[in-house]
N, C-alpha and C positions, 0 to 999 in steps of 0.2 A: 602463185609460183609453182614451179613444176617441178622443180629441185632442189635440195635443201641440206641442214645441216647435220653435224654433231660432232661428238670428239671421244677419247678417253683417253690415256696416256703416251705418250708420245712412240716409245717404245712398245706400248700395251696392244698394237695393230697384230701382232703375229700373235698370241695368246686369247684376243678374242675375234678374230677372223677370219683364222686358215682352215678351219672347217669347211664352210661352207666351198669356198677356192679351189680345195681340194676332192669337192663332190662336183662342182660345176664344170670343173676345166677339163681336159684330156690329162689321161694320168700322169703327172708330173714325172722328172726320175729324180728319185730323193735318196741324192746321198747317203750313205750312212754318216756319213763326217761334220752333216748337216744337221742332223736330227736332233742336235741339242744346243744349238745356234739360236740365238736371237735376231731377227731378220732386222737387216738397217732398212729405217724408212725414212724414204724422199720428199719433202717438203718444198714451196715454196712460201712462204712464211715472210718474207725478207724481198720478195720481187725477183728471185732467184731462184735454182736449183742448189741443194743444200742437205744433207742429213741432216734429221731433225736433231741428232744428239751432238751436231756439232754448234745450233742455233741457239744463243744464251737468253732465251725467253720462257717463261710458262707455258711450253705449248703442248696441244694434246693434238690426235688423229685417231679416224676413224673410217673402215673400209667402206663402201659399196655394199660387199658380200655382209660384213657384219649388221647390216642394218636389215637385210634380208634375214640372216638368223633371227636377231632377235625380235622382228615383224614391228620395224621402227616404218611408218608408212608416211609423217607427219611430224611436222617440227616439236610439234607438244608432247610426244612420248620421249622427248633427247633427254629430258632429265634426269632418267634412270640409267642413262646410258655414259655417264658425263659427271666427273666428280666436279665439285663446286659449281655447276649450273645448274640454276632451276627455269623451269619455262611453266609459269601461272597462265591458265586459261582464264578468259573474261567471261563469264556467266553462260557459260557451254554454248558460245560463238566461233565464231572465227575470225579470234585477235589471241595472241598470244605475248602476254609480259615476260622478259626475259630478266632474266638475274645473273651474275660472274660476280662470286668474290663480294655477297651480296652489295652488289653495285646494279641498280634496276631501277626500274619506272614502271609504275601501276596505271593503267591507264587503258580503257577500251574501247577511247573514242580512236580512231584512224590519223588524225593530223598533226600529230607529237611524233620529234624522232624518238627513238629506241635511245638506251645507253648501248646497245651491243647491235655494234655493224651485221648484219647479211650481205653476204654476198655472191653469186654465182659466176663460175668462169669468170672473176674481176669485176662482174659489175654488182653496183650495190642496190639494193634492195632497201631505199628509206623513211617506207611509211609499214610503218610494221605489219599492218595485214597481210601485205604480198608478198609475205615469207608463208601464209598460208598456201595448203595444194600436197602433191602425189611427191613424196623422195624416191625416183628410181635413176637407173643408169647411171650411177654412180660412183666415179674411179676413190675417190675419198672426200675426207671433210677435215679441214684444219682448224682447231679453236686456238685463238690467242684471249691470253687471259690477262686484263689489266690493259690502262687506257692505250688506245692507237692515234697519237695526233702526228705520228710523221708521214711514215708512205702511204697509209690507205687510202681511199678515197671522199669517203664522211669521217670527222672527225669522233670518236667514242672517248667516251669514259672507262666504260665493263669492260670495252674487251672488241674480237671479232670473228666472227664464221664464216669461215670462206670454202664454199663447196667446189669442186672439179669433178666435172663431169667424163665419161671416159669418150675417150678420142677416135676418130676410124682407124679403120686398121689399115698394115699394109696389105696381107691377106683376108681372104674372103672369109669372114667368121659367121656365126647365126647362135642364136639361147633361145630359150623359152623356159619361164618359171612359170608354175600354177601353183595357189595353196588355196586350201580349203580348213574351214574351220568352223568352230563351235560357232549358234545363232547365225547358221547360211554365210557366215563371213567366205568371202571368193576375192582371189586375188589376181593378178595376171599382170607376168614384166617381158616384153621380148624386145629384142634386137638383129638389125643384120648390118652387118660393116664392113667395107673391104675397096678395093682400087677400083674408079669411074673408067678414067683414060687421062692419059697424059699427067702425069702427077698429081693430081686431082683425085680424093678421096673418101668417100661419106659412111654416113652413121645415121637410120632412121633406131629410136625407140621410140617404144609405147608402152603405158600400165594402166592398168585400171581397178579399183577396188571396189568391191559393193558387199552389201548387206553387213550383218555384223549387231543390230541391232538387240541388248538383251533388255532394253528397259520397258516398261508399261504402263499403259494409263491408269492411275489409281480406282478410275472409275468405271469406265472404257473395256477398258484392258487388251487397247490400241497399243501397237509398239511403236517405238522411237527410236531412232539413232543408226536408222542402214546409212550407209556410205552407197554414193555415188556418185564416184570421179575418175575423172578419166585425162592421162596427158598425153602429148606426144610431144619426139626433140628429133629437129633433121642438123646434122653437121654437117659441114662442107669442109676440106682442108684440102689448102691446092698452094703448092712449093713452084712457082712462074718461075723464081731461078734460085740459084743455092745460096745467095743472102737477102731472098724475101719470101716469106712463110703466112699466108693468110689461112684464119679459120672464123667462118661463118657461122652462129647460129641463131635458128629460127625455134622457135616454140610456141606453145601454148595448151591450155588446160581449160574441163568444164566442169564444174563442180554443184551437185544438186543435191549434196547431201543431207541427210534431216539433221540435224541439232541433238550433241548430247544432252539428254534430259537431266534437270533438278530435282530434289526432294528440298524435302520441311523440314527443317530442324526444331524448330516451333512450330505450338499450335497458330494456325495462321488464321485471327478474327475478320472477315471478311466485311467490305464496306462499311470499314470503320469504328467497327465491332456492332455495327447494328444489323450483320448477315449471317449466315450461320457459318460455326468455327470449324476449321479442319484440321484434323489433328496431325501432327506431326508424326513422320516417320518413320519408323522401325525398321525399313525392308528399304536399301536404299535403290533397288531395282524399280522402285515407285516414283512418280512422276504426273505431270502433268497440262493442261494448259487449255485455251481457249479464247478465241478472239470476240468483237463485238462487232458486230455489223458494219457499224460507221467506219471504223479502224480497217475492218477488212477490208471496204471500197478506198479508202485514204491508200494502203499500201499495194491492191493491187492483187489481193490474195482470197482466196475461197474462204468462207466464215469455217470451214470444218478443218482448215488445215494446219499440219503440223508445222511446229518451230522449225526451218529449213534455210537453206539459203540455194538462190540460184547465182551462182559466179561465174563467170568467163575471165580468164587473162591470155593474154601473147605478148612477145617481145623477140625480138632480134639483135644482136651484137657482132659486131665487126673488128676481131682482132687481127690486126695489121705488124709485123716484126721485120724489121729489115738490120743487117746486120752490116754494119759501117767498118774502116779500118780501126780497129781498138773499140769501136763501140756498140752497141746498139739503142735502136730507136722502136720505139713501141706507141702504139696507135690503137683503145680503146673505145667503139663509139657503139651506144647503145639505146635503146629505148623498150619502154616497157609500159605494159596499161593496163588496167584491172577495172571490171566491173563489178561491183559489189549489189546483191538485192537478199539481204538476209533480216529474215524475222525471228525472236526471241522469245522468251515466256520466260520472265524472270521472277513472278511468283509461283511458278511451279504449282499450277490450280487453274480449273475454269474460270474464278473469279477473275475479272480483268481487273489487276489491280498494280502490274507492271510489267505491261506489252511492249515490245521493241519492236525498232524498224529503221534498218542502215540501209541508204540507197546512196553509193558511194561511185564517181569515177573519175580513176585517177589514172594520169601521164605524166611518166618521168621518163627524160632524155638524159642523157651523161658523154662525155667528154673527157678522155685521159690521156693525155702526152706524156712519154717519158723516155729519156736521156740516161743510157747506165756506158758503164765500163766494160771491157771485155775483156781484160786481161789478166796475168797471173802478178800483177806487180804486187806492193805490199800495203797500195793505197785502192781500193776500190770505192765505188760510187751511184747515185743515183739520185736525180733530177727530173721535178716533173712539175706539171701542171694540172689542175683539175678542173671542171665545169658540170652543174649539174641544172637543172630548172626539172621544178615536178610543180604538177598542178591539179588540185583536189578539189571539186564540186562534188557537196554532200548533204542530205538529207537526214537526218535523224530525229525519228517519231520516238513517242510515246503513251501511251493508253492507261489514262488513270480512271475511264469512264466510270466503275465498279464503287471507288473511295474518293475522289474528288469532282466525278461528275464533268469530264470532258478528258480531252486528247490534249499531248504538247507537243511543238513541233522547231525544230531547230534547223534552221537552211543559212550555208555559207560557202565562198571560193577562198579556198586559201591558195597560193602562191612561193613559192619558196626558191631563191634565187642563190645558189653560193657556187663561190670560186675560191681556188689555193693555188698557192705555190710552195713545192715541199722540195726536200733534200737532206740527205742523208750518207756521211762516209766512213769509210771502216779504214782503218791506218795499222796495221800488224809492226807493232817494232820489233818483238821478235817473233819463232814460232810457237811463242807460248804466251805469251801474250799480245792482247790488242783494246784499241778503245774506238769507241763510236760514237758518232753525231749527231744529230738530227734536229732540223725546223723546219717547224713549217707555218705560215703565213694565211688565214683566211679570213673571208668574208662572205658571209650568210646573213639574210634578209628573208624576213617571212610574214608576209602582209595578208591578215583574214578581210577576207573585201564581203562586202554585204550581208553580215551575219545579221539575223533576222529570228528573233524567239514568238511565237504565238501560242493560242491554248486556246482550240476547239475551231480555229479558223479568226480568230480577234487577236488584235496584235500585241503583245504584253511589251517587247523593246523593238522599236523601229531598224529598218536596216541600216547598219553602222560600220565603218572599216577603222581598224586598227594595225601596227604593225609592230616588230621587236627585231631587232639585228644585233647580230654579232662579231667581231673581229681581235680573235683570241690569238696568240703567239704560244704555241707549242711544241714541242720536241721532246730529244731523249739525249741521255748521256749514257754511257753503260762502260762497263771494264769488263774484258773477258782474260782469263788465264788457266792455261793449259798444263798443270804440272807433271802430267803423262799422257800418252797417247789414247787412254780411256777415262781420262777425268776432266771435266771442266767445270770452273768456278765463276761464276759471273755476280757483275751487282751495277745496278740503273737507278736512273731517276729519271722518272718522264713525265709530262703533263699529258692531260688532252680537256677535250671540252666537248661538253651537248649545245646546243639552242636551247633559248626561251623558247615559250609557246603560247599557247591557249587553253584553257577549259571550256570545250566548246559545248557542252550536254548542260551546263549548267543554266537551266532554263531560268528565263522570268527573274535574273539579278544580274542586273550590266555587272558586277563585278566577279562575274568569272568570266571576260572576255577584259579584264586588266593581265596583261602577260604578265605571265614570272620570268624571273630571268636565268640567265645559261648557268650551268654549272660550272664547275672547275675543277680538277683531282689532281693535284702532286703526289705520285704512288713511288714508293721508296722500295725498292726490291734486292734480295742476296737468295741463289740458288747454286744447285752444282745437279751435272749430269753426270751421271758415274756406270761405267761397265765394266765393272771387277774381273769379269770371266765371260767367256763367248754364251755363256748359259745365265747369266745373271747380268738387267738393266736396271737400277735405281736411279729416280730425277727426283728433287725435293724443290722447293723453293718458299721463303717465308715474307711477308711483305708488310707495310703501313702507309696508309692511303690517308691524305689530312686531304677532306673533302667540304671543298669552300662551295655554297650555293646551292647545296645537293636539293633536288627536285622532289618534292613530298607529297603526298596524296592528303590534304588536309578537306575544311570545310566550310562553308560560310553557313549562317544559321539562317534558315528562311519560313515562309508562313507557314509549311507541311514537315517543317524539322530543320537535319544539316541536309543539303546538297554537298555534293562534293567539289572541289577544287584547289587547284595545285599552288603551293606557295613553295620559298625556299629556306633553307635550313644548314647550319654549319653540322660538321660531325669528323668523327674517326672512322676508319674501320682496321683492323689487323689478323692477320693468319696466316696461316701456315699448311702446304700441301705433301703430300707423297705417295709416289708411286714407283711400283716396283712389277717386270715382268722376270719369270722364274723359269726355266728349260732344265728342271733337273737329272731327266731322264728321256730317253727315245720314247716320244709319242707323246709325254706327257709337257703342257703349256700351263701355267698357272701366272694370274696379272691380280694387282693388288693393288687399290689406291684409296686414299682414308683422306682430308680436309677438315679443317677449323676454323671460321670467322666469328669474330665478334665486333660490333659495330657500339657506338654511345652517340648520339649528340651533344654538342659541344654548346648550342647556341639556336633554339629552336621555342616561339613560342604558336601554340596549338590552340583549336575552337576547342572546349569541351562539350565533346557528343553527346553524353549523357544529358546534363543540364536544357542542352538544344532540344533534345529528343523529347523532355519533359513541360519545356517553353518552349514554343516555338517563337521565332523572331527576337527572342531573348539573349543577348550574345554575351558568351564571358568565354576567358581565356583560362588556359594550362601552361607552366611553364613545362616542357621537356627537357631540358635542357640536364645532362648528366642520364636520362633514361636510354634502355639498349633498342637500337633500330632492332627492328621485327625483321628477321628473316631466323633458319634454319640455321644451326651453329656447326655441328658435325654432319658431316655424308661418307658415307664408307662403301665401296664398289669393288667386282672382281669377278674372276671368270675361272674355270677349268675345264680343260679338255682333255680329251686322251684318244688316241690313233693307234689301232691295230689292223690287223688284216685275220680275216680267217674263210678258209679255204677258198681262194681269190676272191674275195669281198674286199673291200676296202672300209673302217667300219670307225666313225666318229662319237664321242660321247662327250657331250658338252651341256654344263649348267654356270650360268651367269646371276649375281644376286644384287643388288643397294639397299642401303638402307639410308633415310633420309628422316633426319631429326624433325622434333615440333616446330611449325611454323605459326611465332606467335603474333595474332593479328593485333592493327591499331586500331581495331575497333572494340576487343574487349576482349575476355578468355572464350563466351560463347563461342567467339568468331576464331579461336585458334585449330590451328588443323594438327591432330595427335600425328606424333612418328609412327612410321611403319618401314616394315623389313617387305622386297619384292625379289621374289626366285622365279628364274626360267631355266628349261632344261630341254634339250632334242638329243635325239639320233639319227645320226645320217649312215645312209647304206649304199655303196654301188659296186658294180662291177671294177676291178682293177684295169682292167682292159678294157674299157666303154666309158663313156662320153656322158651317163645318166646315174642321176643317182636320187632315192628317197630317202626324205626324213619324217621321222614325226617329232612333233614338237607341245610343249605344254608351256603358256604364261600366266604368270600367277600362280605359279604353283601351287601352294597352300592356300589359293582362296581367300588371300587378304583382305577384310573391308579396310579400304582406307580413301579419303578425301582430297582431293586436288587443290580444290579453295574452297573459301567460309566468306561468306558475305551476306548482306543485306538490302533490300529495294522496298520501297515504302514502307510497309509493316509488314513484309514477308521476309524471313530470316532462311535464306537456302546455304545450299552446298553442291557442289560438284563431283560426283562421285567416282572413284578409278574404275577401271572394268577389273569384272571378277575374270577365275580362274577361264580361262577359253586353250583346247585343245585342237591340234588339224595335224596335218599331211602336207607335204611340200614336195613336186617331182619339179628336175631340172634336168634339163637337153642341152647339149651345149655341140655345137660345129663345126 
């Protein structure tokens, strides 16, 4: 994917964004009357144009410009950017687990949805790798937080991200961004957009990121981890007459980048402990890896080469709007397709002792009609329909040649059919209060056709098709009340729902290709958005999720320990958010937002790993039931800036920080990832009168060591390590 997500407070866009806006654009003319206003921002959230502070959901936004400050290039950095979302990397690949309101699914094989929708310009993104790729040209990002089973287009649990891309212009525009930074990291975003002929409009960009690499071979002392990708986006928007609006896009992206490297957390006993031992750790900049011959001709790859992936995607989308008397009609049609060829080194060591190998492609097509209201009456509305077919041929190796003395290999088509029918209406009885509706109606069907387990080229489970379908009734109720022109009080109840799936990596046990089945979330929510004063924005909102079915990363016990796979489990979860943007003075922006979940199971019984790890093929159970889901309890986030001018300079200062609690794993305390605090800060510099402006910028400030994720693969016990502190330069041109 070529574009992508993120969020932070709804209000919090003018206190972490207008920096950079303000160095990029032609010099604004700023009020004085302005200068301690909090800027209204525009949303569509709802299928509509809307202020966000007048929409009674959890929702957060995030600019374009802001993501270019804080050198967000990639969906897996959003978590420091985004209160109550975390985004877990799968064993320094290119899959990304997402969490909202810790509501998530752990999982790094490709053919499982997400609990939290992507989505770009309306179309959804439903196999969560192809949210990987390049975030640029973009106009903002909307997070909703908490299940989506009315309007969107896949049904979630978490939550959803919906990225907009920015539009052609009417006039002829052009940018160029370049940044440079610590470990040859090179960056580059440009654009030129403006009138074709005849109402007819476009927008070509392009970015590309390379190098960046600070990790090394332990032994080598080969580096790892340059980026090299590269996207482009053409728009077309052509108005044929004044109530029909089309806009076109084309895209695509190449992605060759090497693979963040692992370290040991443990000494790591090689072949079984009868090879010699490597010692774990201390320097997390250490890493490593190595393939074996046979494995190297199986996936296609040079014996000498590093953990990488070579990826290709493109897609195209076709939004169609035509404007009826009192209505509108809206016309959705998309398609999208990803190549995947990525290799891994998941014991982090020359030993082959848990080599990877995703050869994945996938197409999805989607389909969206929708029927809204146009008018200013006191009932509005919207009715739609959806269709989507995506289709997944995949390969998944692995190299145990080192400690088990061969290779495993997993090949399957999966399939996945679903259609809805939703709606949703708003009724204003007076102007201060209103109440709202929503159902929606689906069916989803997902049939793995010819999964197929081997080991060394001999067959372990012959090729066998299985399937699981779903047809969930979800919706929303909600009350909203206005008791002043800057206060709003809202409270909902809404379901939504995931699919069952597959655990498809679980080799050599038909019983991780028994599907689990779908989830369910009744989420019970009461918030208020509040603007006291033109300088002061406060949103709160506090919720309780009774989550029936919830999807858990459990185990089954097999010859060489647990394998993993998914079963399901009852649970709670409950918290409370808030955020707050602050204008208390000219020049000066300060945003503020802090979250709390805590999660139990109610009804959940578990393999015990230890016992497994100790017998193998040995199986006994754990009750969990009453124990707290593992995820991160607190996260705390914010920004400051300050704007002055000195002798016609125009001159920014901005530092933005998070801090994100322990995340405690189900696989033991080993496996928990300690809290840490992460600070960034720049300077930006331009002309007042000129069109260009530098900044320098510092992330990581303090040189935090801190861990991404903690996991374990055979007998190698790794980690994911965050990057250290890296410093650059940033010039932008603007036309």
């Amino acid at each position: 994917m070529n574009r992508l997500l993120v969020s932070v407070s709804a209000g919090a866009l003018a206190a972490l964004c207008s920096t950079t806006a303000m160095a990029q654009q032609a010099p604004p003319e700023r009020a004085p009357e302005r200068a301690t206003v909090v800027d209204e921002v525009i949303v569509t959230a709802q299928r509509r144009e809307q202020a966000a502070q007048d929409v009674g959901i959890a929702l957060s936004v995030l600019s374009g410009e802001s993501l270019i400050q804080q050198g967000i290039t990639n969906v897996n950095q959003l978590q420091n950017a985004t209160p109550n979302l975390e985004v877990e990397p799968a064993f320094g690949g290119g899959a990304a687990q997402f969490r909202l309101r810790g509501v998530g699914f752990q999982d790094y094989a490709s053919n499982n949805s997400p609990t939290v929708g992507v989505y770009v310009n309306e179309v959804a993104y439903p196999v969560p790798v192809m949210t990987q790729g390049l975030i640029f040209d973009i106009d903002r990002v909307e997070v909703l937080r908490g299940p989506q089973g009315t309007l969107y287009g896949r049904n979630t649990t978490g939550g959803a991200i919906s990225f907009v891309t920015k539009r052609p212009t009417e006039e002829l525009s052009a940018g160029l961004m370049t940044e440079w930074g610590s470990h040859e990291q090179f960056r580059a975003e440009g654009h030129v957009s403006g009138p074709l002929t005849g109402g007819l409009r476009g927008r070509l960009a392009v970015s590309t990121e390379q190098g960046g690499a600070w990790q090394t071979n332990r032994v080598t002392g080969e580096s790892l981890g340059d980026a090299d990708r590269t996207g482009a986006r053409a728009l077309l928007a052509w108005d044929p007459s004044e109530s029909l609006s089309l806009l076109l896009d084309v895209h695509g992206g190449i992605d060759k980048s090497e693979n963040q490297g692992l370290y040991l957390l443990s000494d790591l006993r090689t072949r079984g402990g009868t090879g010699p031992t490597i010692p774990a750790d201390k320097d997390r900049s250490k890493t490593g890896w190595g393939l074996s011959p046979r494995f190297a001709a199986e996936i296609g790859r040079d014996v000498n080469a590093k953990p990488g992936r070579d990826n290709s995607s493109w897609g195209t989308s076709l939004n169609a709007n035509l404007a009826l008397k009192g209505l509108n009609l809206n016309s959705i049609s998309s398609f999208e397709t990803l190549k995947r060829d990525e290799y891994g080194d998941w014991d982090s060591s020359a030993s082959v002792e848990a080599d990877t190998f995703f050869g994945s492609d996938v197409d999805v097509m989607s389909q969206e009609l929708r029927l809204s209201s146009d008018n200013d009456s006191a009932l509005t509305w919207v009715a739609g329909f959806y269709y989507s077919k995506q289709d997944l041929n995949e390969r998944y190796s692995s190299d145990f040649i080192d400690i088990y003395g061969t290779y495993a290999q997993v090949t399957y088509d999966q399939k996945v059919e679903s259609w809805s029918v939703f709606g949703q209406a708003e009724y204003a009885f007076t102007d201060q209060l209103k109440a709202i509706f929503g159902l929606r109606y689906e069916e989803e069907t997902r049939e793995l056709e010819g999964f197929g387990s081997a080991f060394g080229g001999a067959t372990a489970l012959p090729p066998t098709s299985v399937d699981t379908k779903m047809t969930p009734l979800t919706g929303k109720a909600a009350l909203e009340f206005k008791p002043s022109d800057n206060m709003l009080i809202y409270g909902s109840v809404s379901r939504g729902a995931k699919s069952g799936g597959f655990t498809t990596y679980n080799t050599g046990d038909r019983s991780g290709i028994e599907p689990f089945d779908p989830e369910i979330l009744w989420a019970y929510e009461v918030g208020f958005k509040a603007d006291p004063s033109r300088a002061v924005q406060i949103n709160g909102a506090a919720y309780y999720y009774d989550y029936n079915g919830q999807q858990v990363l459990s185990a089954v016990c097999g010859a060489n320990g647990p394998v993993g796979r998914f079963t399901n489990a009852d649970s709670k979860i409950y918290g409370a958010e808030l955020e707050g943007v602050f204008r208390p003075t000219a020049g000066l922006r300060i945003s503020q937002n802090i979250s709390y979940k805590q999660g139990e199971y109610t009804d959940f019984v578990d393999l015990d790993i230890p016992k497994c790890q100790q017998t193998p093929r040995v199986t006994a159970f754990i009750d969990k039931s009453g124990d707290e889901i593992p995820f991160p309890a607190l996260s705390y986030g914010g920004s400051i800036s300050y704007d002055w001018t000195v002798s016609g300079f125009a001159v920014t200062a901005e530092t933005n920080y998070s801090y994100r609690d322990e995340y405690p794993s189900w696989l033991g305390p080993k496996y928990d990832v300690e809290a840490y605090w992460l600070a960034n800060a720049s300077v930006t510099v331009g002309p007042e009168d000129a069109n260009w402006s530098v900044a320098f910028w510092a992330r990581n400030l303090f040189d935090q060591d801190y861990d991404l994720t903690r996991n374990f693969f055979t007998s190698a016990d790794i980690a994911q390590p965050g990057r250290p502190r890296t410093i650059g330069a940033r010039l932008s041109l603007q036309y």
